[in-house]
C-alpha positions in Angstrom: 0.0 0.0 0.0 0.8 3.5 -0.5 0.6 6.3 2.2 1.2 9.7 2.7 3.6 10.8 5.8 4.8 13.8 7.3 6.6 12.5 10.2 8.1 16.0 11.7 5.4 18.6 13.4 5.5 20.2 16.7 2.5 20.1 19.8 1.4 23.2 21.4 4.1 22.6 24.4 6.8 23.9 21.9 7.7 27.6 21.3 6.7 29.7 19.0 3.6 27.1 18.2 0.0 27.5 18.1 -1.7 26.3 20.7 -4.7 24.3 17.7 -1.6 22.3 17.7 -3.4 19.2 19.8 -4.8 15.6 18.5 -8.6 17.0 17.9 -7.6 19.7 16.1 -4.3 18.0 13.9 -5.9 14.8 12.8 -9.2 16.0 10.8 -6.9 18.6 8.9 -4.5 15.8 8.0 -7.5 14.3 6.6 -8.2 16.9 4.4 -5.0 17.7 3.3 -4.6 13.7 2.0 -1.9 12.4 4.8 -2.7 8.9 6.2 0.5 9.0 8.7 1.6 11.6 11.2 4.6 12.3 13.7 3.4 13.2 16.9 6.3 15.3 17.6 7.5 16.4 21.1 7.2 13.0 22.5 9.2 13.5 25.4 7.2 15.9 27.0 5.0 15.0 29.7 2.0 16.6 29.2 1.6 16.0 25.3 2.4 12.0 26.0 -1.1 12.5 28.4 -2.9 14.3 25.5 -2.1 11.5 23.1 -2.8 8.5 25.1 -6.3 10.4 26.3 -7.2 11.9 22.5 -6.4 8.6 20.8 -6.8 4.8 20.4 -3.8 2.8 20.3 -4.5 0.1 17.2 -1.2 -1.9 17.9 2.4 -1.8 17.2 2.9 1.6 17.8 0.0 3.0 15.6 -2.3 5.6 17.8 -5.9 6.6 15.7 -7.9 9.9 15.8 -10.8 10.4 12.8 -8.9 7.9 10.3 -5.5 9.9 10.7 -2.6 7.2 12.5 -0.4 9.1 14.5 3.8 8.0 15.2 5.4 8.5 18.1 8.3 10.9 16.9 10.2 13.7 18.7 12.9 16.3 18.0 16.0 16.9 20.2 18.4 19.8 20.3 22.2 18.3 21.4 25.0 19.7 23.2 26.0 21.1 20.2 22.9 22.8 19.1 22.2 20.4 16.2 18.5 19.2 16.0 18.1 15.5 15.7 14.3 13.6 14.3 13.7 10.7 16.3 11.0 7.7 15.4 10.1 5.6 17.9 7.7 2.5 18.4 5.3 3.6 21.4 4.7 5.8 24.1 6.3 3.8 26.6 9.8 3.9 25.0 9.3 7.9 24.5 8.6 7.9 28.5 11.4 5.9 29.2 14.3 7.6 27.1 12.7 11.3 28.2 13.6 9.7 31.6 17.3 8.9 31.2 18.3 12.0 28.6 19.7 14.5 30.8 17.9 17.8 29.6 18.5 21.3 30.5 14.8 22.3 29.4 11.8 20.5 31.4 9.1 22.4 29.8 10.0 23.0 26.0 8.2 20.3 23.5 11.8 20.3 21.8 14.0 19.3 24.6 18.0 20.5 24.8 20.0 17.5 25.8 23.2 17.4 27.4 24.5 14.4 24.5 25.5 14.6 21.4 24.5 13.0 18.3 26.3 9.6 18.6 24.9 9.2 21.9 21.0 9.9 20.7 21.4 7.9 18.3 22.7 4.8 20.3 19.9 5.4 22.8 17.6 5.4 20.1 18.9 1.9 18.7 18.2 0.5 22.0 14.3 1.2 21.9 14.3 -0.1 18.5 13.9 3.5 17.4 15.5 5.3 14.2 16.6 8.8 14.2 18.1 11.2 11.9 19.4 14.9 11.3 16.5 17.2 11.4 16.5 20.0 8.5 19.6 18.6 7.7 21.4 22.3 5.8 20.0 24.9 7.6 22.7 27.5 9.5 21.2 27.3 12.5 20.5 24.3 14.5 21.7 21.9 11.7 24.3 18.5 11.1 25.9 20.0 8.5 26.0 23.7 9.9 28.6 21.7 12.7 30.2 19.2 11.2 31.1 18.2 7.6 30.5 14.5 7.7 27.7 12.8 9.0 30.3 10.8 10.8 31.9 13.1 13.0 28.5 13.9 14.1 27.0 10.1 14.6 30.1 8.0 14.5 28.2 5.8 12.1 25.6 6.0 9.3 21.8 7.8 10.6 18.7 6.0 9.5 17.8 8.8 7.5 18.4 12.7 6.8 15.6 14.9 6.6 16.1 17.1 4.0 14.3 20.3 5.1 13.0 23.0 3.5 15.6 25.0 1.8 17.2 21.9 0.4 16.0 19.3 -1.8 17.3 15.7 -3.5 18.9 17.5 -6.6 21.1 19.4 -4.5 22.1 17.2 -1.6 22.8 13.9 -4.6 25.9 16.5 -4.8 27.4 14.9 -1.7 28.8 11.3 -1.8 28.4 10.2 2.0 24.3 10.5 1.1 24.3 8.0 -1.8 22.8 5.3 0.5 21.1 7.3 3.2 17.3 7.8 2.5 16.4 11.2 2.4 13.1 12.2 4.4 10.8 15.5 3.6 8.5 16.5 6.2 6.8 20.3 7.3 8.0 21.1 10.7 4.3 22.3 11.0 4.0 25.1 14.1 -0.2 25.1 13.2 -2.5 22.6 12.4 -3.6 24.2 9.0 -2.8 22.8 5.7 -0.9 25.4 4.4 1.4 24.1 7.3 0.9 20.8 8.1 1.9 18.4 5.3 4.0 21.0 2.9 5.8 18.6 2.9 5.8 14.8 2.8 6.8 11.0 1.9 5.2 8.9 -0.2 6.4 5.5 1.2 5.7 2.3 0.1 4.5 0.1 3.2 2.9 -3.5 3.8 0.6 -2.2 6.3 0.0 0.8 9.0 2.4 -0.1 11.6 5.4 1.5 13.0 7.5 -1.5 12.1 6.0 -1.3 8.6 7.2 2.5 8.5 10.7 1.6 10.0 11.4 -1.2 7.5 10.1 1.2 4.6 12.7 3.8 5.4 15.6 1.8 6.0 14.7 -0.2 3.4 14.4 2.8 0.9 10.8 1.8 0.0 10.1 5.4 -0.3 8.1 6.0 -3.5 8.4 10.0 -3.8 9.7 12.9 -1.9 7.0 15.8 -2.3 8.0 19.3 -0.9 8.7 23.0 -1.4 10.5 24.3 -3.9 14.2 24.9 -2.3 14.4 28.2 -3.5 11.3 29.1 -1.2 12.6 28.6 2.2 13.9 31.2 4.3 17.7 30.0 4.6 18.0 29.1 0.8 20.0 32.1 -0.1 22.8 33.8 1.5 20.9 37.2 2.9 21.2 39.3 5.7 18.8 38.8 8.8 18.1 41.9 9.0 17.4 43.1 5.7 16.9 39.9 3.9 19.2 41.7 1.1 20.8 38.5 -0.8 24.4 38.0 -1.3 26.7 35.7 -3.0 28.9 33.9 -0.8 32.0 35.7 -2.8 30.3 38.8 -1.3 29.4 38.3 1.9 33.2 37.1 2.5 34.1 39.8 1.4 32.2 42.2 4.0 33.5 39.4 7.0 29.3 38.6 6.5 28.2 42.1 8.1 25.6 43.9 6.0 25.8 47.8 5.7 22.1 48.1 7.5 23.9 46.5 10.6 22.8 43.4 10.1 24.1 39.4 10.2 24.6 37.9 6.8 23.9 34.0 7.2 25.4 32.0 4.9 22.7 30.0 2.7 21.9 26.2 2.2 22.6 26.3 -1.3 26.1 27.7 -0.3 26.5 25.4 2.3 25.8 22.7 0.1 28.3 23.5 -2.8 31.0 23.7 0.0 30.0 20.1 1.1 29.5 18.9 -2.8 31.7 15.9 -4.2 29.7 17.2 -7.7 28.4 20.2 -9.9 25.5 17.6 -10.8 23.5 15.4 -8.9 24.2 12.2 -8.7 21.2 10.1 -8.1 21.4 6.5 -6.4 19.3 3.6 -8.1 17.2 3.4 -4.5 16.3 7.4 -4.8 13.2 8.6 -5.8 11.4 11.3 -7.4 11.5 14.8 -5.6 8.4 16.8 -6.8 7.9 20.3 -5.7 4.8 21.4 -4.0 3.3 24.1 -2.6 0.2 24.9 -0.5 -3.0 24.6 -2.2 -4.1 27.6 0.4 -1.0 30.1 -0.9 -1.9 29.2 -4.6 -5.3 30.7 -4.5 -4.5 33.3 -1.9 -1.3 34.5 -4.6 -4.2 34.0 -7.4 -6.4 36.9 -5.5 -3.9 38.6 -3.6 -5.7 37.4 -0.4 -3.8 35.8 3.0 -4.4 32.5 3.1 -6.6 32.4 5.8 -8.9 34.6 4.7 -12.9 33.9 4.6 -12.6 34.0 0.8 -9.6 32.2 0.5 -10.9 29.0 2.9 -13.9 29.1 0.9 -12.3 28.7 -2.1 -9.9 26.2 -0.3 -13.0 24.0 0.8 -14.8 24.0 -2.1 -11.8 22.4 -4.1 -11.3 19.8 -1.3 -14.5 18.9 -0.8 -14.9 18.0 -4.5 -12.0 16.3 -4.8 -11.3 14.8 -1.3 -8.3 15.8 -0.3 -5.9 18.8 -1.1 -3.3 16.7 -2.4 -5.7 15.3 -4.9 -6.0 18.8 -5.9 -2.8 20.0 -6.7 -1.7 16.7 -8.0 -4.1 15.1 -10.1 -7.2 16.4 -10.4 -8.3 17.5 -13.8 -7.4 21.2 -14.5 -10.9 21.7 -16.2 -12.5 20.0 -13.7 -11.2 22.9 -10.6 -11.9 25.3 -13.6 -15.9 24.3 -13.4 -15.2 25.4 -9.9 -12.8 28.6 -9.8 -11.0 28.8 -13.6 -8.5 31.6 -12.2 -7.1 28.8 -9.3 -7.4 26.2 -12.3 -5.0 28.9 -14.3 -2.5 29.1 -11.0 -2.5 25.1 -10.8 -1.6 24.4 -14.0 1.7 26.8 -13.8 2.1 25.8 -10.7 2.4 21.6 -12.3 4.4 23.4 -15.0 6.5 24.8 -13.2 6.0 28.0 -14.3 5.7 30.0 -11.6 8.5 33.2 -11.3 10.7 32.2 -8.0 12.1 34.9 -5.6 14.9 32.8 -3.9 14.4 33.4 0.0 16.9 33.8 2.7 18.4 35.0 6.3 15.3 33.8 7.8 13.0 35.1 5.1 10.4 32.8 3.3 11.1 32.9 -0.4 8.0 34.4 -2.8 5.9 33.1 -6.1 4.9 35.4 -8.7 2.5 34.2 -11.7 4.5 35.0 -15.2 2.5 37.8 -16.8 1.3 35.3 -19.3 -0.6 33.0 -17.1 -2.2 36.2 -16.0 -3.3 37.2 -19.4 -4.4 33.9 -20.2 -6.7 34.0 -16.7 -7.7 37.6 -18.2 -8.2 37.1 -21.8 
């Protein structure tokens, strides 16, 4: 069988996160957004382990059901050295137990700081039959690669996976070597329940049935069918830019001015810079086991860019659930679905989904912590005005 999964979001015990981020409120948009399988993040936090026991039924080997969506036990870790690790683990119980013997310096943050670094979390997580990974794998902040230029000198061995993240995607880390055999992971990091969030991005994996030990044998096995996410260029730490200003800068450049902008702010060096330093190649080189990468990009933005409207807008949502409820689910939407089919419903948003399948769509590369932007070429906007 074939099953949607985004195995990386955050509960309302982390910071910076909504506080819709519970079961009742996560699992019906999941539905409607086409995901079968989601991470339940922040399992090592207390009070979220209670809400997911008491908002869920547990349907065996590590599978936990609210309104048709099955929940994973997953958490994310921050080591000793800053770097954000994705853990995957098969029940509550073993989340209790390891939040239990990791020494933390944070007791009430859903992303716990651990006094161990990677090689021990990952050991630990061997030993509850778990499998863990970097999280966001590029990104300057909190990331494997922003420490350490080999997966080894962070784990001491090979991860079970790397999650790719948002700025990056398979075509530019097949660059590196050390990845040829490691399965790469997409997944949203969703703050909010709502499907321009939740879901961005996601695996298709490839799976015998809806089980946690179905799941772990599908990723180590490389059984994943397709990587669907964001186009790279979208994501805030793509491009070298200053924080401040967000102006962008070539790496020459910003060595150049010792990475201090003129407005006073920090310029961050970029994932796609940070990659070419990393790269074995100027081309990808894709493994026989790797799949497809398709870009994506929330159903929610495209008609809201269509209109010039925020996404959650009456208008917009309306739009939004008229689409979904026609076609079931959102992925359905911006995948397959006919295009004159969503034009008997909104022909502009049928316009802005076939460029957006085309590829189309004008990019403005983001950076120093600001998202990236889509313009619609001036001739799909004719063709919508003709």
């Amino acid at each position: 069988m074939i099953l949607n999964a985004d195995l990386h979001i955050h509960s309302c015990f982390s910071r910076a996160t909504s506080r819709n981020m519970v079961i009742e409120a996560i699992a019906p948009q999941a539905k409607l957004k086409g995901l079968h399988i989601v991470g339940t993040g922040d399992a090592f936090h207390p009070g979220w382990r209670k809400i997911i026991e008491e908002s869920t039924e547990y349907a065996g080997d590590g599978v936990y059901v609210r309104d048709e969506c099955s929940f994973i036990i997953t958490a994310e870790v921050e080591d000793s050295r800053r770097i954000h690790h994705l853990i995957i683990l098969p029940s509550l119980e073993a989340a209790e137990e390891m939040g239990e013997r990791m020494p933390s310096t944070t007791t009430s943050d859903g992303r716990p700081r651990v006094r161990m670094n990677g090689a021990q979390i990952l050991e630990m997580v061997h030993e509850y039959d778990g499998i863990a990974g970097p999280a966001h794998a590029f990104t300057p902040w909190t990331s494997m690669y922003k420490s350490y230029d080999t997966y080894m000198d962070c784990y001491g061995k090979r991860p079970d996976f790397l999650e790719l993240g948002l700025s990056a995607d398979t075509e530019m880390a097949d660059k590196i070597s050390e990845l040829a055999d490691i399965p790469f992971l997409t997944n949203s990091d969703a703050h909010s329940p709502w499907p321009h969030r939740l879901g961005r991005e996601f695996n298709q994996l490839e799976m015998d049935d809806i089980s946690f030990t179905s799941l772990k044998r599908s990723i180590r096995k490389c059984r994943i069918r397709a990587n669907y996410g964001l186009d790279p260029r979208l994501g805030k730490y793509h491009m070298t830019a200053c924080t401040r200003c967000y102006r962008i800068y070539s790496p020459e450049e910003a060595l150049q001015m010792k990475m201090k902008c003129p407005c006073g702010g920090r310029i961050k060096k970029g994932v796609d810079y940070r990659i070419y330093e990393l790269s074995t190649w100027d081309e990808p080189h894709h493994p026989p086991h790797r799949p497809p990468y398709v870009h994506i990009m929330p159903l929610a933005e495209i008609i809201g860019m269509k209109y010039g409207k925020g996404v959650t807008t009456k208008f917009v949502q309306g739009i939004w659930e008229g689409l979904v409820g026609e076609f079931g689910t959102e992925i359905d939407v911006l995948l397959s679905a006919p295009i004159e089919d969503i034009g008997s419903i909104d022909a502009g948003v049928a316009v802005a989904v076939e460029a957006f399948r085309e590829g189309s769509l004008t990019v403005i590369p983001g950076g120093g912590g600001k998202y990236g932007e889509i313009r619609f070429p001036a001739e799909t906007l004719d063709a919508y005005f003709r």
